[in-house]
N, CA, C and O atoms as a DFTB+ gen file, in Angstrom:
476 C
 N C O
     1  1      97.260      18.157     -53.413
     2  2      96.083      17.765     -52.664
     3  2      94.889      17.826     -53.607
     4  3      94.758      18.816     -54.327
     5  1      93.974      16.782     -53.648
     6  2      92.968      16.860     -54.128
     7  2      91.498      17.527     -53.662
     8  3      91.101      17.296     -52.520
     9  1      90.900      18.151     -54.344
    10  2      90.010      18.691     -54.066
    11  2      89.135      17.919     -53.397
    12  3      88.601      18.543     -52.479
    13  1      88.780      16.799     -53.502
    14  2      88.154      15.741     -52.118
    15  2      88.898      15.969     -50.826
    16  3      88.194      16.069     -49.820
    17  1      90.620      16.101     -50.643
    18  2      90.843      16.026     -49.517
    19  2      90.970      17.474     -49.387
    20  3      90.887      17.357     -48.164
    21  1      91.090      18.667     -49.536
    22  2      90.748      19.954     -49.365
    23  2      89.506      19.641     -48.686
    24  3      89.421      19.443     -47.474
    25  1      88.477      19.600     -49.569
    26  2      87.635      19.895     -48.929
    27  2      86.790      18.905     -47.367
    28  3      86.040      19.187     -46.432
    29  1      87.497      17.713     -47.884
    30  2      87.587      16.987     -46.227
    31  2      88.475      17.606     -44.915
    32  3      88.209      17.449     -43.724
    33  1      89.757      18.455     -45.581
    34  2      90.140      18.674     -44.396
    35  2      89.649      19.815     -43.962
    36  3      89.370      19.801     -42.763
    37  1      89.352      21.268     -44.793
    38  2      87.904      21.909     -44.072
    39  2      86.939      21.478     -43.689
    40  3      86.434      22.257     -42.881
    41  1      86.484      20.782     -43.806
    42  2      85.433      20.069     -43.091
    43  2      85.902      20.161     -41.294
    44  3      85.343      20.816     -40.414
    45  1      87.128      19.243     -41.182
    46  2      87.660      18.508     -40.681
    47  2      87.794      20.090     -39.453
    48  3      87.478      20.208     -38.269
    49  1      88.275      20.868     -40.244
    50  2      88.768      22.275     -39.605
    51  2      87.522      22.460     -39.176
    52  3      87.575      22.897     -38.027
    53  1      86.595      22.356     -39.489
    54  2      85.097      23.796     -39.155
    55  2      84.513      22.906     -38.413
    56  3      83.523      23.501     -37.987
    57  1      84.504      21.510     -37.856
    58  2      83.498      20.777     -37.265
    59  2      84.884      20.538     -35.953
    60  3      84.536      19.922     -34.946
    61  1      86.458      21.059     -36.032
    62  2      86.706      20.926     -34.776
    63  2      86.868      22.807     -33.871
    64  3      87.239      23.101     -32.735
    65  1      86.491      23.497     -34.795
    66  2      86.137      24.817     -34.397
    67  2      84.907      25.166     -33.723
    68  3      84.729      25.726     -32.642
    69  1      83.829      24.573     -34.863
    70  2      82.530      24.213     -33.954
    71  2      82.389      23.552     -32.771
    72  3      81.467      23.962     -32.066
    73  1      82.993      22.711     -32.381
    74  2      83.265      21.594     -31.637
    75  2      83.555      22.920     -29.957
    76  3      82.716      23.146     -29.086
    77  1      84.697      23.400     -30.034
    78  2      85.264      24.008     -29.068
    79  2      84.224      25.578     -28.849
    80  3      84.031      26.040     -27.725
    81  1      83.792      26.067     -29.808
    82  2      82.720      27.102     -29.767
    83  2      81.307      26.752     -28.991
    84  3      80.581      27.428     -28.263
    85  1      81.248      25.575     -29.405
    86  2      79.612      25.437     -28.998
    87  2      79.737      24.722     -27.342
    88  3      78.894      23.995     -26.816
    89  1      80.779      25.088     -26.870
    90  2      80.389      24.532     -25.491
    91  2      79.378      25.620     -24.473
    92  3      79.005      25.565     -23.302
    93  1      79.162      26.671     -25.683
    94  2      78.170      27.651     -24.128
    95  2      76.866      27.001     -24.462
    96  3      76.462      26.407     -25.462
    97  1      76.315      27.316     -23.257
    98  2      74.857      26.697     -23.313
    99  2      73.943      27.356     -22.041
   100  3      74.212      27.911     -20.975
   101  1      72.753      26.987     -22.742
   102  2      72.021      27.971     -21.065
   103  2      71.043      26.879     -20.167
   104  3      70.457      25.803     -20.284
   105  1      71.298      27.913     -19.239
   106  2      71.006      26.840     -17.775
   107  2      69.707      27.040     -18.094
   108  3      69.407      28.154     -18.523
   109  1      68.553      25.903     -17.939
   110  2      67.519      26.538     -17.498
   111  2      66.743      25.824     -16.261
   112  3      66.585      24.604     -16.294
   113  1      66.134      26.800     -14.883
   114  2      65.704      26.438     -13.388
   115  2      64.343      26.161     -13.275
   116  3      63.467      26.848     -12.750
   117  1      64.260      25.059     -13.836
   118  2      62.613      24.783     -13.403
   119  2      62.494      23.842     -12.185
   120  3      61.747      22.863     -12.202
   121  1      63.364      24.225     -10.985
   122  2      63.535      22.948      -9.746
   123  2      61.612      23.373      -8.547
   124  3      60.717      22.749      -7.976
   125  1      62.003      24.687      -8.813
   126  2      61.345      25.348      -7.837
   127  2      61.946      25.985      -6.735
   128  3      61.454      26.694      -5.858
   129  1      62.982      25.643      -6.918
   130  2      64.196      27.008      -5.776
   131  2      65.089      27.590      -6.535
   132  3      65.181      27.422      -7.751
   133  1      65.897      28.412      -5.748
   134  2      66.910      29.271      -6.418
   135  2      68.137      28.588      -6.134
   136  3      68.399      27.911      -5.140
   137  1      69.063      28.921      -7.408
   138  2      69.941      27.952      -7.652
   139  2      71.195      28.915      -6.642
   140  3      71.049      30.128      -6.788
   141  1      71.999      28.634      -5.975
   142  2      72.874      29.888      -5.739
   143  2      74.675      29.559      -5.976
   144  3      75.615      30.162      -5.459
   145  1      74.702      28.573      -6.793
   146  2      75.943      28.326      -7.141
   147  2      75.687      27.130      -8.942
   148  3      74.821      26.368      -9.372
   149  1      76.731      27.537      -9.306
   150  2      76.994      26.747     -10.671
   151  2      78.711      26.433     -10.707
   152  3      79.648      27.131     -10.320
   153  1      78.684      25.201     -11.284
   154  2      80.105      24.940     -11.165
   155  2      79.959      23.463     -12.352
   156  3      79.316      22.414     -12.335
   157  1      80.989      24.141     -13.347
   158  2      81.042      23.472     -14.744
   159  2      82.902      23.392     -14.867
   160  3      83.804      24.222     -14.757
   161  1      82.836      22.030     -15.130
   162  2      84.231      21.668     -15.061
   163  2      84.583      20.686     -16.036
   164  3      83.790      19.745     -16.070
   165  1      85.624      20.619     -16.910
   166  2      86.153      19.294     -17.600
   167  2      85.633      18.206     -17.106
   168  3      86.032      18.312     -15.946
   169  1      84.800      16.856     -17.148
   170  2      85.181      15.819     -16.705
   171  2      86.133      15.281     -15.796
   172  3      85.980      14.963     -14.616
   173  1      87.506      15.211     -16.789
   174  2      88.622      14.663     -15.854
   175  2      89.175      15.394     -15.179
   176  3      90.223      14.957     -14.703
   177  1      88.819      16.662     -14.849
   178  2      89.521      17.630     -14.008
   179  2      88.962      17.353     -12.316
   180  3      87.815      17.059     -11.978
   181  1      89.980      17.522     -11.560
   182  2      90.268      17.138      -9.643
   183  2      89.256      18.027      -9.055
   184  3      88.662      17.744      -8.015
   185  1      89.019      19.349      -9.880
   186  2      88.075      20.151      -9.157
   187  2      87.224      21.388      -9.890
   188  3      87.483      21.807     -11.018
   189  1      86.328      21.808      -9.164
   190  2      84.772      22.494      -9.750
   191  2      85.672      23.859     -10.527
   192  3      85.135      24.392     -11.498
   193  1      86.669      24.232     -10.177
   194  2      86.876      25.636     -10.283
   195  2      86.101      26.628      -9.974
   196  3      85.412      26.246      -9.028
   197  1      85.767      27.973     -10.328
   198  2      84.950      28.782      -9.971
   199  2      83.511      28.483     -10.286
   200  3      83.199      27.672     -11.158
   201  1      82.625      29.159      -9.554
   202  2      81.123      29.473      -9.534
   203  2      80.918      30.663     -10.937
   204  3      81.262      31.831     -11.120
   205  1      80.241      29.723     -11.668
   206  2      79.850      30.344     -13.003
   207  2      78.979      31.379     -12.858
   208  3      78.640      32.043     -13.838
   209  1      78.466      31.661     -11.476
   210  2      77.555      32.669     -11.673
   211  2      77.683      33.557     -10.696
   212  3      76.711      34.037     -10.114
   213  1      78.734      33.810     -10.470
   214  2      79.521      34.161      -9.175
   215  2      78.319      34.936      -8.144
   216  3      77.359      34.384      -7.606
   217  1      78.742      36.474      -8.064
   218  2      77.914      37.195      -6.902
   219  2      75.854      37.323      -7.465
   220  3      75.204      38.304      -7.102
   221  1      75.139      36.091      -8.393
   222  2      74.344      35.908      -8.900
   223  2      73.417      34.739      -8.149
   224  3      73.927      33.844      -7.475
   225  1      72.148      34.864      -8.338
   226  2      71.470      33.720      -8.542
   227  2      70.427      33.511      -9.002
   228  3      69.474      34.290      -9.006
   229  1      70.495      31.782      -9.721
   230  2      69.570      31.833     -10.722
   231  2      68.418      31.461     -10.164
   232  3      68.195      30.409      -9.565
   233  1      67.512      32.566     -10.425
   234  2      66.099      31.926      -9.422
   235  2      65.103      31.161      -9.913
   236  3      64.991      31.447     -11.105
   237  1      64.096      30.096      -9.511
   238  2      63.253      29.050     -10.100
   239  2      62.611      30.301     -11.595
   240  3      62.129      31.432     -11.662
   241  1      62.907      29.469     -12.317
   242  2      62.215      29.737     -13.967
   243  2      63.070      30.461     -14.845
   244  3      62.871      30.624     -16.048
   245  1      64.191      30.956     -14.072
   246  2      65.061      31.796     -15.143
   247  2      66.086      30.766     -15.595
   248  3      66.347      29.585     -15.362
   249  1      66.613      31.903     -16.458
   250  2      67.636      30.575     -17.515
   251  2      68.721      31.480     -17.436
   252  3      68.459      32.676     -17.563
   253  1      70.047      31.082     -17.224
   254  2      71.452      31.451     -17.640
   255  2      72.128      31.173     -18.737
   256  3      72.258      30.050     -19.224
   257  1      72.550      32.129     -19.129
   258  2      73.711      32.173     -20.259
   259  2      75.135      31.370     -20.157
   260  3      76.145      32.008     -19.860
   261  1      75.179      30.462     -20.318
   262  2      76.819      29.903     -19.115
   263  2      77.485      30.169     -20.470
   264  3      76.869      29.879     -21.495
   265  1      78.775      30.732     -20.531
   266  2      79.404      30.924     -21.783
   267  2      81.009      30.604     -21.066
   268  3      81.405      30.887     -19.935
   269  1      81.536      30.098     -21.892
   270  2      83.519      29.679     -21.827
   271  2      84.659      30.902     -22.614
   272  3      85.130      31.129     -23.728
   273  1      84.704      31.404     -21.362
   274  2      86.275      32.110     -22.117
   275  2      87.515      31.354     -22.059
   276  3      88.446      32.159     -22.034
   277  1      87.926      30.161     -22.028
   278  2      89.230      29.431     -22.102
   279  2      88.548      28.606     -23.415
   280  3      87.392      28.581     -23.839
   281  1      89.658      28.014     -23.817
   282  2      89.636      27.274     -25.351
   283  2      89.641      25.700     -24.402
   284  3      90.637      25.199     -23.881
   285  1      88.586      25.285     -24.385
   286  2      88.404      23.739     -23.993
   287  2      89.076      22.531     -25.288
   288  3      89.059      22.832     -26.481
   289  1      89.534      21.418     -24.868
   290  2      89.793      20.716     -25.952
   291  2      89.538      20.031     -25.488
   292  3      90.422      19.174     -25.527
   293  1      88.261      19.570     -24.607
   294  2      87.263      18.492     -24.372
   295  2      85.727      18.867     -24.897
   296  3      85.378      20.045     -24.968
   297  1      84.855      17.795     -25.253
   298  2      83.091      17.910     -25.322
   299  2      83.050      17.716     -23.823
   300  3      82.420      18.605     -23.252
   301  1      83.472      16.942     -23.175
   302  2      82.838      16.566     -22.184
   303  2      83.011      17.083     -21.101
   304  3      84.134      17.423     -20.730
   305  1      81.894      17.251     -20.352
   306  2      82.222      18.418     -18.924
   307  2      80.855      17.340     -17.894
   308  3      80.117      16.388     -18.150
   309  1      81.144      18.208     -16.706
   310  2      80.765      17.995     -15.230
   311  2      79.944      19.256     -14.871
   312  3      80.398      20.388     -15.042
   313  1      78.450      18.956     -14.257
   314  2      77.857      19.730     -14.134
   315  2      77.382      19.724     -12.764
   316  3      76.954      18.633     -12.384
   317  1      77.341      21.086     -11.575
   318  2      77.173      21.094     -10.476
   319  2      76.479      22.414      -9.808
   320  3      77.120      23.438      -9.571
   321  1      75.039      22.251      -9.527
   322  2      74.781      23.383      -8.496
   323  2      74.051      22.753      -7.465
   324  3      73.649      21.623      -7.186
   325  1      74.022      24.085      -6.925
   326  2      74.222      24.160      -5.436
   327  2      72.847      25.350      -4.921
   328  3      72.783      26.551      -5.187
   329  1      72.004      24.630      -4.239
   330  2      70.386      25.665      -3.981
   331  2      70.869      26.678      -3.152
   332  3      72.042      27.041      -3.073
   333  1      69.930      27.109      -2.550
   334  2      70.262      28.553      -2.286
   335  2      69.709      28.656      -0.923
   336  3      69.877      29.612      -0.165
   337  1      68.849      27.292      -0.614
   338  2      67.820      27.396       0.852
   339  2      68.564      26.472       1.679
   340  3      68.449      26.577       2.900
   341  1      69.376      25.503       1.141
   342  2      70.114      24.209       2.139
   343  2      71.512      24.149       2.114
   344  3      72.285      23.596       2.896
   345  1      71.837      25.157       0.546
   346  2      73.129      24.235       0.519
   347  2      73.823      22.894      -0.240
   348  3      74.955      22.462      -0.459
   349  1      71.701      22.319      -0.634
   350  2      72.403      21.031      -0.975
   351  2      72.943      21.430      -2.559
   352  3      73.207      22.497      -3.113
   353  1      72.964      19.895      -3.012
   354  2      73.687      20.431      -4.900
   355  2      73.482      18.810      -5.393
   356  3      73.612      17.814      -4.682
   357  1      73.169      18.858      -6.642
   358  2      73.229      18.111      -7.750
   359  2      74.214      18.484      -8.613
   360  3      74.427      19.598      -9.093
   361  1      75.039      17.027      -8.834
   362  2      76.102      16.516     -10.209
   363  2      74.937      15.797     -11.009
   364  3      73.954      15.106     -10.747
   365  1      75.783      16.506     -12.504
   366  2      75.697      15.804     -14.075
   367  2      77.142      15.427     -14.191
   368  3      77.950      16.172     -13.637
   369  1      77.661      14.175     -14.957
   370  2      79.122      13.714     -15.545
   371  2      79.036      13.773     -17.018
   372  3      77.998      13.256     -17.432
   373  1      79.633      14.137     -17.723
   374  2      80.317      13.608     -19.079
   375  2      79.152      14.255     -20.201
   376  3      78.979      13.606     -21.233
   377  1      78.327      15.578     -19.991
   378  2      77.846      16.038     -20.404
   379  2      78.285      16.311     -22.157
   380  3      79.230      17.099     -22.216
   381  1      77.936      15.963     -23.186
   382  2      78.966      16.340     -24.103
   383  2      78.483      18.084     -24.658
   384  3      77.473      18.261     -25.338
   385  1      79.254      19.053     -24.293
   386  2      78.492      20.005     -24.548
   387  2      78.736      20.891     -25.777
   388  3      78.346      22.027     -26.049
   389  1      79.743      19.738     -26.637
   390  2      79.929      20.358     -28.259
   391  2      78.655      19.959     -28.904
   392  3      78.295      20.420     -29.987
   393  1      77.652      18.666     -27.878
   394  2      76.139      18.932     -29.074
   395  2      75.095      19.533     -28.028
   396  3      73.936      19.720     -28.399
   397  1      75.457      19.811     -26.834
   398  2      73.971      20.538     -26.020
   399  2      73.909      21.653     -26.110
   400  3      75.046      22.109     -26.237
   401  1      73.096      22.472     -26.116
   402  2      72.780      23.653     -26.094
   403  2      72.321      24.262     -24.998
   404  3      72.935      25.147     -24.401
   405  1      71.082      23.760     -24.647
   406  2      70.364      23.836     -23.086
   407  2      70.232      22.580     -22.524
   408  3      69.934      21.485     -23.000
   409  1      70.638      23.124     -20.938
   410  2      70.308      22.194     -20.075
   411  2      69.006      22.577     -19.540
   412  3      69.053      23.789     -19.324
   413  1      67.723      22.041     -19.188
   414  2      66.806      22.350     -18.304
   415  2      66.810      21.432     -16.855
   416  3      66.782      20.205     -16.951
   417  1      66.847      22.109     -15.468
   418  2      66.880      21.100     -14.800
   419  2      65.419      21.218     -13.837
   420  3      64.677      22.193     -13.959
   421  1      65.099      19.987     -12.787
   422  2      63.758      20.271     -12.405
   423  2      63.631      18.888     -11.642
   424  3      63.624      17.771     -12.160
   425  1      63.518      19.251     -10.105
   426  2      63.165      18.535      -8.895
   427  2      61.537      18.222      -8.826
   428  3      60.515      18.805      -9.188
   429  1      62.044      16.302      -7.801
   430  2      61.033      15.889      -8.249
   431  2      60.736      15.795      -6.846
   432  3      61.469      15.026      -6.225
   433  1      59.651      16.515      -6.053
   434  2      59.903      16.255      -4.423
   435  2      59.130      14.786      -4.193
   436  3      58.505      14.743      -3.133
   437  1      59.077      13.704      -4.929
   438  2      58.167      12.721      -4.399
   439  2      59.259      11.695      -4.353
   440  3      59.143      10.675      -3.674
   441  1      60.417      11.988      -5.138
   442  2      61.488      10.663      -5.308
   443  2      62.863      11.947      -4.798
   444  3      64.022      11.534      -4.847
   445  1      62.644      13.256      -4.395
   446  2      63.791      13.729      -3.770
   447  2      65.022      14.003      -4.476
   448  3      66.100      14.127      -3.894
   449  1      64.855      14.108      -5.843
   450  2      65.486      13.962      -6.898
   451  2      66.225      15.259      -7.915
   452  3      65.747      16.376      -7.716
   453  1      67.137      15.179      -8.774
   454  2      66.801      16.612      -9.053
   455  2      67.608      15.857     -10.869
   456  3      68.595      15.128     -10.969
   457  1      66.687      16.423     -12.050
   458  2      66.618      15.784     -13.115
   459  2      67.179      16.992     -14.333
   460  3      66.678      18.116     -14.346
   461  1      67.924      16.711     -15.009
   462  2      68.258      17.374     -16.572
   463  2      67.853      16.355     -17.558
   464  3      67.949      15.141     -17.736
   465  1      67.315      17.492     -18.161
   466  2      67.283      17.255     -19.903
   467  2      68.210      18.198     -20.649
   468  3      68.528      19.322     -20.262
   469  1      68.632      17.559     -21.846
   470  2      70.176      18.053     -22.201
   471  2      69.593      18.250     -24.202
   472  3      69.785      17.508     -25.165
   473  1      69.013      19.318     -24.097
   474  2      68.818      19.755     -25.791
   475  2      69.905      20.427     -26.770
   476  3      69.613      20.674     -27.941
């Protein structure tokens, strides 16, 4: 092996290690209510699985830590909470979260809306 492809296939190694590491990221609640459910899932997966923030909630202005203990071998995930005064909930799809770090999210009461930015 040549030292070009050595060092391409570390490469190759550390950017698909990075890849599966960097899916934690933190929530952050700028809606103006309290969030009282989180639910982060594969994309192509049938369902939410558990509430990421289980017996918790994230209240308007705080930020969560969402971190993955299973070894994902997707970027892409599904993003879902759920307020804390109605019940109701906002979806994100296909989030890629091997490059996001923070999500910030934040309701717009004039269009009824509820918005992420994905840093």
């Amino acid at each position: 092996m040549t030292v070009l492809s050595a060092a391409a296939l570390v490469s190759m190694v550390a950017t698909t290690a990075l890849a599966q590491s960097r899916q934690d990221f933190t929530l952050v609640n700028r809606t103006g209510y309290d969030i009282s459910e989180v639910y982060v899932s594969p994309s192509k997966a049938d369902d939410w699985e558990e509430d990421v923030l289980g017996d918790d909630t994230l209240e308007d202005g705080e930020r969560a830590n969402i971190t993955f203990s299973r070894a994902g071998k997707t970027c892409l995930w599904d993003l879902k909470v759920v307020y804390s005064d109605d019940d109701s909930s906002a979806v994100w799809h296909d989030i890629n979260l091997c490059r996001v770090e923070r999500v910030t999210l934040r309701y717009n009461s004039k269009t009824d809306t509820t918005s992420a930015t994905f840093d």
